[in-house]
Every structure is written in C-alpha cells, then in structure tokens.
C-alpha positions as CSV (number, residue, x, y, z in Angstrom):
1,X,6.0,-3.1,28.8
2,X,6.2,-2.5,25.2
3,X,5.2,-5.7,22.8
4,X,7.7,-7.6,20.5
5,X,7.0,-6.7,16.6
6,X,5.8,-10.0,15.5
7,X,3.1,-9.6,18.1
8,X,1.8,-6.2,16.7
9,X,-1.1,-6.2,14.0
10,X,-2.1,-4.4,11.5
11,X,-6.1,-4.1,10.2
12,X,-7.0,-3.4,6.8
13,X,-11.2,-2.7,6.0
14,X,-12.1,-2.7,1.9
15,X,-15.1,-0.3,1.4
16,X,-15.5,-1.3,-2.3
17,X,-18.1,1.8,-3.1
18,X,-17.6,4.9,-5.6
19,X,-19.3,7.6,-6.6
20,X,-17.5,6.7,-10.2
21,X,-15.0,4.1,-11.5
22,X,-12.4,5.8,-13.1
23,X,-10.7,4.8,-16.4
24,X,-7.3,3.3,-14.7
25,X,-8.9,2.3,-11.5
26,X,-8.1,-1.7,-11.3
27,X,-9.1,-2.1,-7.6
28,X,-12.1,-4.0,-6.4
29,X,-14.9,-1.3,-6.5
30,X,-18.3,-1.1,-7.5
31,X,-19.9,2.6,-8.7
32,X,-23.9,2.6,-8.3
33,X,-24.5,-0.1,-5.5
34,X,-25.2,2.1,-2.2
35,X,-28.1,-0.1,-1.7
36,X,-26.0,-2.8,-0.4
37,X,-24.1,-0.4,2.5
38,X,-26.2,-1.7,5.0
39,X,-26.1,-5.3,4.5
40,X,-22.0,-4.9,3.6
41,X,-21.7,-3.0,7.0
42,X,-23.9,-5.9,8.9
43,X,-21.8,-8.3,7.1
44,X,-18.6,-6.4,8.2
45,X,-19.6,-6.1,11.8
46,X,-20.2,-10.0,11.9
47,X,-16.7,-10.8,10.5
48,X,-14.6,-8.6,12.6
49,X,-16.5,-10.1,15.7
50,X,-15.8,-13.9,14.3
51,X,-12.1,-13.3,13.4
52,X,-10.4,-11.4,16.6
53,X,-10.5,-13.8,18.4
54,X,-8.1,-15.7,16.7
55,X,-5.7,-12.1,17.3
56,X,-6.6,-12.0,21.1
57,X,-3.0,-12.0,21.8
58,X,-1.4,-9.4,19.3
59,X,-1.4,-5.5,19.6
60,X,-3.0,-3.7,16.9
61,X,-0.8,-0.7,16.1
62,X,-1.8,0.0,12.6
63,X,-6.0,0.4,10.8
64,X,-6.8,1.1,6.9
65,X,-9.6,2.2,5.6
66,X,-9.4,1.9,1.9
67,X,-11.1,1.1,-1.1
68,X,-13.2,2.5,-3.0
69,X,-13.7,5.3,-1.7
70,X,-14.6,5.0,2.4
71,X,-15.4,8.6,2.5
72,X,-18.3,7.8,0.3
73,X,-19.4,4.8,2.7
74,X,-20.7,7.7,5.4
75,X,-19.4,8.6,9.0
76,X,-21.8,6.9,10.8
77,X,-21.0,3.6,8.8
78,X,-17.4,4.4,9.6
79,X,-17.6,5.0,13.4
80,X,-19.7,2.5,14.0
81,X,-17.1,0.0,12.5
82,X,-13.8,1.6,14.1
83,X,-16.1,1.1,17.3
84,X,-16.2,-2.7,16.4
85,X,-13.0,-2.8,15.7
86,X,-12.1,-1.4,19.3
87,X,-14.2,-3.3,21.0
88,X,-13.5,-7.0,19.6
89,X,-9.2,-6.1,19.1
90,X,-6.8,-5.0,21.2
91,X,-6.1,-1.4,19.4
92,X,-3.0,0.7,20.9
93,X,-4.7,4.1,22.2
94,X,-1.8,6.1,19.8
95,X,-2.0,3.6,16.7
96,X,-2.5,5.2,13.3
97,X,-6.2,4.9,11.9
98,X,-6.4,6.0,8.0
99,X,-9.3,7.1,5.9
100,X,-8.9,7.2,2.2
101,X,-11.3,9.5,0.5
102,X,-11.7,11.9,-2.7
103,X,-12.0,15.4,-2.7
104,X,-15.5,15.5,-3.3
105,X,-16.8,13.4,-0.5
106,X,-15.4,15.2,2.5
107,X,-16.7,18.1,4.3
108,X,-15.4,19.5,7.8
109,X,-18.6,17.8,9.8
110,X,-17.6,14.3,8.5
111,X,-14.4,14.5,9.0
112,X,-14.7,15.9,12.7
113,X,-17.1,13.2,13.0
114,X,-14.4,10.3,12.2
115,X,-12.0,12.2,14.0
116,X,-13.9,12.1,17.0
117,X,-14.2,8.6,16.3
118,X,-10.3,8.0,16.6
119,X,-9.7,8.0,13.2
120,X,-6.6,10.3,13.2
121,X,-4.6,10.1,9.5
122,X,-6.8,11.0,6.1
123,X,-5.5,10.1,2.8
124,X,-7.0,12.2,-0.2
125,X,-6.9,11.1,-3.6
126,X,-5.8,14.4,-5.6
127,X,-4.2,12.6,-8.5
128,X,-3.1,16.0,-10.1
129,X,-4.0,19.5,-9.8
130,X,-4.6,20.0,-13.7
131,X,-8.7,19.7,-14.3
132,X,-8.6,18.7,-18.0
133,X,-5.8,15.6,-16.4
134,X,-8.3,15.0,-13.7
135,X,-11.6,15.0,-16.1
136,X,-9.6,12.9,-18.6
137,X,-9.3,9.9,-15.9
138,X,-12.9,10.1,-15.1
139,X,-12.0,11.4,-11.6
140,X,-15.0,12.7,-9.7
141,X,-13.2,15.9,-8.7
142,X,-11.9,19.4,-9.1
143,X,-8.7,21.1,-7.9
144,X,-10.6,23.6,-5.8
145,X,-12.0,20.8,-4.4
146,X,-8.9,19.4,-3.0
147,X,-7.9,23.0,-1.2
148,X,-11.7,22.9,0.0
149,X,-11.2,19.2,1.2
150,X,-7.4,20.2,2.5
151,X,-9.2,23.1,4.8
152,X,-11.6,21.2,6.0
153,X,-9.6,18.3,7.2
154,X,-7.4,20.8,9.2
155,X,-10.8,22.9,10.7
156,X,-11.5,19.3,11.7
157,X,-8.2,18.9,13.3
158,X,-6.6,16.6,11.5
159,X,-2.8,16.5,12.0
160,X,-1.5,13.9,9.6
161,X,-2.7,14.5,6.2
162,X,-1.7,12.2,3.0
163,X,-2.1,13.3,-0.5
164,X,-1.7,11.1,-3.6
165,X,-0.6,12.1,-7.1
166,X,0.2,10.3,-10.4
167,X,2.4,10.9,-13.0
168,X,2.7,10.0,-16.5
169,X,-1.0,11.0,-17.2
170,X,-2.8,11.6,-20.6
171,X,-2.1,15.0,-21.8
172,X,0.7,15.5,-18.9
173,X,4.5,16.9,-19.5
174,X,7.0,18.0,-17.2
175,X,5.8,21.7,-16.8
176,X,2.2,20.5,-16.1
177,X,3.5,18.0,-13.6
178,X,6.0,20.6,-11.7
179,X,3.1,22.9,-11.1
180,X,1.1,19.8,-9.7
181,X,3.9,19.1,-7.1
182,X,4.3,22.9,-6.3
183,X,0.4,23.7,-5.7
184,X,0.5,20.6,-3.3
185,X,3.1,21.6,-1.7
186,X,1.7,24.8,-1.0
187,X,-1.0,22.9,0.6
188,X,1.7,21.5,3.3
189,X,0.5,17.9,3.7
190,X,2.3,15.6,6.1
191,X,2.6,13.0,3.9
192,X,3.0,12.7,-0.1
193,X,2.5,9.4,-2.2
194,X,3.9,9.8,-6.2
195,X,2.8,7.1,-8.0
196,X,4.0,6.5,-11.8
197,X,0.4,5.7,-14.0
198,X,0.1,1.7,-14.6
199,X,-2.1,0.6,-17.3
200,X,-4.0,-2.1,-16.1
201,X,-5.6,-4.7,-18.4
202,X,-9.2,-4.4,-18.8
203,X,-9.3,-1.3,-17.6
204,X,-11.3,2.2,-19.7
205,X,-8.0,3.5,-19.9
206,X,-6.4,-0.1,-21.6
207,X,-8.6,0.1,-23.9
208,X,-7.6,3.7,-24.8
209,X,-3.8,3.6,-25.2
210,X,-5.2,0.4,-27.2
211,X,-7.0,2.2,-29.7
212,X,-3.8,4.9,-29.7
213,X,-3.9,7.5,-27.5
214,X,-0.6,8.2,-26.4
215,X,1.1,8.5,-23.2
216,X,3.8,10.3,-21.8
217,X,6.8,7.6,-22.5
218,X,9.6,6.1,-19.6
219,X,11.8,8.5,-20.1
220,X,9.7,11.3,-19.8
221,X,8.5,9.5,-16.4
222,X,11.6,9.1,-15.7
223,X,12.4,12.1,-15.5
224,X,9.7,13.3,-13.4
225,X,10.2,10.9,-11.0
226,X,14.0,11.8,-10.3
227,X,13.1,15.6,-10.2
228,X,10.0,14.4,-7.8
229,X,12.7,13.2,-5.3
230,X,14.9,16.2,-5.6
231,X,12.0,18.3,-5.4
232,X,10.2,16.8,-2.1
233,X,13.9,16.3,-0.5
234,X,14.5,20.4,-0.7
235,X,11.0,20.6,0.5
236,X,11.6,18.6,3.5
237,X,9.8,15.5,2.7
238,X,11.9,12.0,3.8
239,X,11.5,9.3,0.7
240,X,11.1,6.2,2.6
241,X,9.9,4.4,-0.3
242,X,9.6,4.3,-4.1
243,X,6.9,5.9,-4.2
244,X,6.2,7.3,-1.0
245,X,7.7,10.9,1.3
246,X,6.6,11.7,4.5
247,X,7.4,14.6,7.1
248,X,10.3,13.7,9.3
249,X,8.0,10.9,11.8
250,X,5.5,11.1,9.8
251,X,6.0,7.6,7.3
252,X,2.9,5.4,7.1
253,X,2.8,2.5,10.0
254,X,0.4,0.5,7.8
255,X,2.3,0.8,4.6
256,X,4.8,0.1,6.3
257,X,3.9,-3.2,7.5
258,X,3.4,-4.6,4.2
259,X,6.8,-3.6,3.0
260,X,8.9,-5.0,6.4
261,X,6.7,-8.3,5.6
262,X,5.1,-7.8,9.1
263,X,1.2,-9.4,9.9
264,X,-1.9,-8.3,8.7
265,X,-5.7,-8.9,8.5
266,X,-8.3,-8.0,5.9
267,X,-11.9,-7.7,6.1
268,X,-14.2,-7.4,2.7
269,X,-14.2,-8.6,-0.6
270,X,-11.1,-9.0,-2.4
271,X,-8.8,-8.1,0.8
272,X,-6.1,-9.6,1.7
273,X,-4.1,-10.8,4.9
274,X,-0.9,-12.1,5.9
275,X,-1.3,-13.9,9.3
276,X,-0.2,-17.4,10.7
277,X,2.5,-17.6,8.5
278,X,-0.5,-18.0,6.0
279,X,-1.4,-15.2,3.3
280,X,-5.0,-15.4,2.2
281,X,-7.8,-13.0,0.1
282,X,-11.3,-12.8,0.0
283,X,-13.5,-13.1,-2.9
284,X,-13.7,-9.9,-5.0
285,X,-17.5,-10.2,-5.3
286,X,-19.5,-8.0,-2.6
287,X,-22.7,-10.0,-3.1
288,X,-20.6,-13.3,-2.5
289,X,-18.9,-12.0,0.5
290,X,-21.9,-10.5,2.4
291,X,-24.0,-13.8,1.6
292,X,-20.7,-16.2,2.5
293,X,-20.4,-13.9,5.8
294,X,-23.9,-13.9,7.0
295,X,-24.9,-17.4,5.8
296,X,-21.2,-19.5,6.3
297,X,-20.4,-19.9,2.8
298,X,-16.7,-20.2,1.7
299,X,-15.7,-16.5,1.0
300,X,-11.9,-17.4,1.1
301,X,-10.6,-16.7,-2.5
302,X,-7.1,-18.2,-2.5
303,X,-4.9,-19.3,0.9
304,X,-0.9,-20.4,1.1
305,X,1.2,-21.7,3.7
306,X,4.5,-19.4,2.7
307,X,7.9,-21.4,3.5
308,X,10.7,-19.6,4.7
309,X,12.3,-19.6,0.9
310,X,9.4,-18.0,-0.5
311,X,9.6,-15.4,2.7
312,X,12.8,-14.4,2.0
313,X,11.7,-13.7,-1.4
314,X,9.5,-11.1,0.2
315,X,11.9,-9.8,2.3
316,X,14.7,-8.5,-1.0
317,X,11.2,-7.8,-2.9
318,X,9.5,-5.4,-0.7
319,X,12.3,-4.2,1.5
320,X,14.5,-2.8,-1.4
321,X,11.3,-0.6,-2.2
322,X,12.1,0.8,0.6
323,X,14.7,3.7,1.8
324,X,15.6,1.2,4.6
325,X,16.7,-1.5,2.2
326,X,18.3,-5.1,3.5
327,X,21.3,-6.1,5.6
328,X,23.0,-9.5,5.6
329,X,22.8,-10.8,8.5
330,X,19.2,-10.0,9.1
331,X,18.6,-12.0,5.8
332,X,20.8,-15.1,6.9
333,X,19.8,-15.0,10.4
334,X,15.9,-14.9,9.7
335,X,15.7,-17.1,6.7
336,X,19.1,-19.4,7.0
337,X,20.4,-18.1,3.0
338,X,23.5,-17.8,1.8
339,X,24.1,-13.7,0.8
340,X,27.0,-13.6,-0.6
341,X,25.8,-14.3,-4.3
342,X,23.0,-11.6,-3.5
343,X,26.1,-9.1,-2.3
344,X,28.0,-9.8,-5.4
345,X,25.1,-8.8,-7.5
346,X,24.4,-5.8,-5.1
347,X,28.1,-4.1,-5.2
348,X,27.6,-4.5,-9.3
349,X,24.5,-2.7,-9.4
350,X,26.8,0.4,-6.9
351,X,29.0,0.6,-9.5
352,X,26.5,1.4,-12.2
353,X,24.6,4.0,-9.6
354,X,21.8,2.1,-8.5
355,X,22.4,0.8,-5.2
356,X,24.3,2.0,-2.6
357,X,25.2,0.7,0.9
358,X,25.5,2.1,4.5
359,X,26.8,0.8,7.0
360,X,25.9,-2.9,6.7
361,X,22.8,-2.0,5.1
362,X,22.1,-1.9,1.3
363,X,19.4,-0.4,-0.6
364,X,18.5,1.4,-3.9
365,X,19.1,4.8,-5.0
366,X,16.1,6.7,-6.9
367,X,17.8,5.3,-10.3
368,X,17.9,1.9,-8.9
369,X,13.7,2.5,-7.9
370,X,13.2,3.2,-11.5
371,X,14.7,0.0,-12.4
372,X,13.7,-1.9,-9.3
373,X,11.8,-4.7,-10.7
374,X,14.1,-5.8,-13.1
375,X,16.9,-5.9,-10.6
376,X,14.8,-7.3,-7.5
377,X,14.3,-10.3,-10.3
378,X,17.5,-10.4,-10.5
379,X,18.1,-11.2,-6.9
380,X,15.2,-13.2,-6.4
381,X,16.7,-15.4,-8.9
382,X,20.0,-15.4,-7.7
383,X,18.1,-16.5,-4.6
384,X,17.0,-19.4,-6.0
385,X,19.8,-20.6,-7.7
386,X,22.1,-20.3,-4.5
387,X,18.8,-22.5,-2.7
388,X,19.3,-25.1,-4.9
389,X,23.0,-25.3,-4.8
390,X,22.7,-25.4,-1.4
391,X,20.2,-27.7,-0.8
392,X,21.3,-30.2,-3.6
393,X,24.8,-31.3,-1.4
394,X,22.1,-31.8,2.2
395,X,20.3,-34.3,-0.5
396,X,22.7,-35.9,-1.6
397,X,24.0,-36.4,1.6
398,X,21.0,-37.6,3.2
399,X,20.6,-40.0,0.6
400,X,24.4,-41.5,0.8
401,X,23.5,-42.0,4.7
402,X,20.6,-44.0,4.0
403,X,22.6,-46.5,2.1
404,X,25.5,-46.4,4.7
C-alpha cells in the first residue's frame, strides 16, 4: 500500500567540515577542526536515536548529506550514520540517499564503500572547469580532478551523478563559461545544478568586489543563464527548476521536497527542519551543538508555528521556482485564498514573456526565473493585501454580532 505524501519524510545531515573555506562559501562550515569528527559523529548518532521517534509513523523517501564537504567526513563516519539512520527511521528500500563532496576527496574505494552502504546519488562540487576560475575562489580542486572523481564514481557504480556549476565568476565571460558547460557535458552526469554567483556579506569574496574587483554584470549573467537552458534542453536535460536540470526521472526527490513545501528533519548545527507544521534550526556553532546534544542543553536556534497565510506564502515562493509552477485550485483548496488578484497579476506577467500557463497550471518561463524574486514579491504582496480585504469584512461582522 503506497503512503499518502504528507506522511513521507525527508532527512537532511550537516557535516560542517572542509578541507578549505572558499572565498564565497556562506554556509556553516569549519576548515581545520577534524579533531572534533568523533565527538560530532557521537553527538550525531545520539540525536538521530532521540528524534525518530517522534517520525515513527512517516516514510522516509528522501536523505541529504551535505555541508561542508561530507566526503571529507570519511566512509566509515558516513556508513555508520546511514546505518543509524536505517535503523532508528523507517527509510523506503529505493529512496534517494545523496552525498555531496569535492573533487579532491573522492576516490573509487570510498565511494564503493558508501555505495555499499546504500548511499546511491553523489553530488560533486565542480564549480567550473577553468583552473585559474577555480583557484580564484579558493576551491580545493582541479579540473582533472573532476574527470578523475567523475570515473571513479562510475567504477564504483554509481548511477545517478549530480554536478554543480556557477556562473558569473571572477575572470569569467561567455566563451569561458560555454566551454565549462560543454566539458561537463562530455562527462554525461545525470543531473546538472547552474547556480548564478551570490555575494554574500562577510564573506572573502565580499570583501573583494568591496575593495573593486569586478564581476561579470546581470546582463552578462543573464545571458548565460538563458543560453544554459537552451543549451542543457538540446542536450537532453529537463529544467525542473531555476537552477536545476536533471535526466528525464532523474530530478532530485530531496530538493524537491523543499520546493513543494513538503516535511523535513535536520540533524547538526545550523540545519534546519520543517516538521509539525513547525520550522525550526539548530545553532550554527559545532562546539554548542555537540555539548547541547550530549549534555541536554538548548541547541534549538530559532522555532515558528507557520499559519496557513504564511504557508501559502511558501507555496507561490518556492513552487514558481519550479518548472511545475502553481494551479488555482490547489492554492484555494489547501490554504482557503482568494486567486483571482494573484491570476490577474500572473496573465500580466504572460503578456510581457515571463510566465506562461498550461492547462490550469501557471509557472515561469527562464525570463520570468531571472526576474523571479521581484515578481514572486509581487504576489506575495498581492497575497497579503487580498488577506486583509478578506478578512477585514469576517471582523467586522463578527464584531456587529456581538452587539446584536
């Protein structure tokens, strides 16, 4: 008997260590601390036991390993935590179990290791095939080492095989990028993510454009980006997302969790989870998070109750990054909303290109993606003001009866 979605889970397990931080990186990871693997992976092991219970009913379909850099962390770490995880939660026998890694940390015995182990879908970060791009971020890797890693994933039997890239680097133009995309397609991953380079405050690479080093500009990415979904759609790679191109089957089932707002767990510091109708994180400090784990300090960083308003919000946000998109009576049925001032913006934004709809559906076209946030404000705003219009006439209402 197969089981409803909302009782399917995902898993999502940090492993904040690096070999080296690299100047965009704004995630929660730590370069020069493999002393604390052991008491991270004791404090891991504790918290998966303690919180699955509270999941005893729900399938898990979906597990993440990401970071960091888990490849780094060391296949007997990871086994022994995917065992854990198998033994404390009820995980499907065919649901997808990702490792993210970097070039540099993978060899064919580790990965046939974690294979063995069940995980069965690596993500490499590749970034670009260009070395003077990839030493310019600080990356820890050649481009030889990406074919090398590429071979030895497949001599290990790996069958679904992720590979990320950025655009809009330092020192990258339109030529340099092309030849990125066409040596990794040569490489014939399952699975391709394109991400456009965000500069994150704080950050090495912050602190660079800062002082004046100049990137390529946003219509220059621009540009890239369209080409990047012309290019992958000839090659035979579905966009299911903004960013994201996949092998026909072959779309993430954990990415795609977050983005159709379904439930997740997280376990390690600064991970998050969206379970109970509650979305919580953990502390992005490894020392506080092993000590709160293993002694029963608080380790919970921030936690909501999210009302159905608020989830709708999330569904126009994340769902219009996707290929999928939204459909009106899915929205009114699921969060009781009015759509018709969400429609009226929506058959606007066709006439100027950026959305389009089939069937009932509506989503974005790649020009809408490049302009996405400004337009999902847009709704999400228009969402709030229909709310309030609605929910101003039940008030007053509800106040004339009290005085009848």
């Amino acid at each position: 008997m197969s089981v409803p979605t909302e009782n399917k889970l995902g898993i999502y397990v940090h492993i904040p260590f690096c070999r080296s931080k690299c100047d965009y990186c704004d995630f929660y990871s730590l370069a020069g601390r493999e002393t604390d693997m052991d008491a991270y992976q004791k404090a891991l092991l504790a918290h998966i036991k303690e919180t699955a219970p509270l999941a005893r009913h729900m399938e898990v379909d979906s597990v993440y390993f990401g970071g960091g850099t888990p490849s780094y962390y060391g296949a007997k770490r990871l086994k022994s935590l995917l065992a854990a995880l198998k033994k404390h939660f009820n995980i499907r026998r065919d649901a997808e179990i990702t490792l993210e890694g970097n070039p540099d940390s993978v060899d064919a015995r580790s990965l046939s290791v974690v294979r063995r182990a069940g995980f069965n879908r690596l993500s490499l970060g590749v970034q670009s095939a260009c070395d003077r791009q990839l030493c310019a971020l600080h990356r820890p890797h050649n481009f030889q080492q990406t074919r090398d890693a590429v071979a030895a994933a497949r001599k290990a039997k790996i069958k679904n095989l992720s590979l990320d890239l950025i655009y809009g680097l330092p020192g990258q133009d339109m030529a340099s990028w092309q030849d990125t995309v066409e040596q990794v397609l040569a490489l014939d991953p399952e699975h391709l993510s394109c991400y456009g380079l965000k500069v994150e405050e704080g950050t090495p690479l912050w602190a660079r454009v800062n002082a004046g080093e100049v990137l390529p500009d946003d219509d220059l990415q621009a540009d890239m980006y369209l080409w990047t979904v012309e290019r992958l759609g000839q090659a035979g790679y579905e966009q299911y997302e903004i960013s994201n191109f996949a092998r026909p089957g072959m779309q993430s089932l954990h990415n795609l969790r977050y983005w159709l707002t379904r439930p997740y767990i997280g376990f390690g510091p600064g991970a998050h989870s969206d379970f109970g109708g509650r979305r919580y994180s953990f502390v992005r400090d490894l020392d506080g998070y092993i000590s709160g784990v293993l002694n029963g300090s608080p380790i919970i960083d921030a936690s909501d109750l999210i009302p159905d308003r608020e989830r709708g919000g999330e569904y126009l946000m994340l769902r219009l990054r996707t290929t999928r998109g939204i459909e009106e009576w899915e929205y009114r049925r699921t969060y009781f909303m009015n759509f018709d001032p969400i429609e009226a913006h929506l058959l606007a934004y066709e006439r100027q290109g950026w959305a389009v709809q089939e069937g009932s559906r509506w989503r974005l076209t790649p020009q809408g993606f490049l302009i996405s946030n400004r337009l999902i404000g847009e709704l999400m705003d228009c969402q709030e003001e229909s709310s309030l219009e609605t929910l101003l006439p039940r008030l007053q209402k509800h106040v004339q009866s009290q005085h009848e």
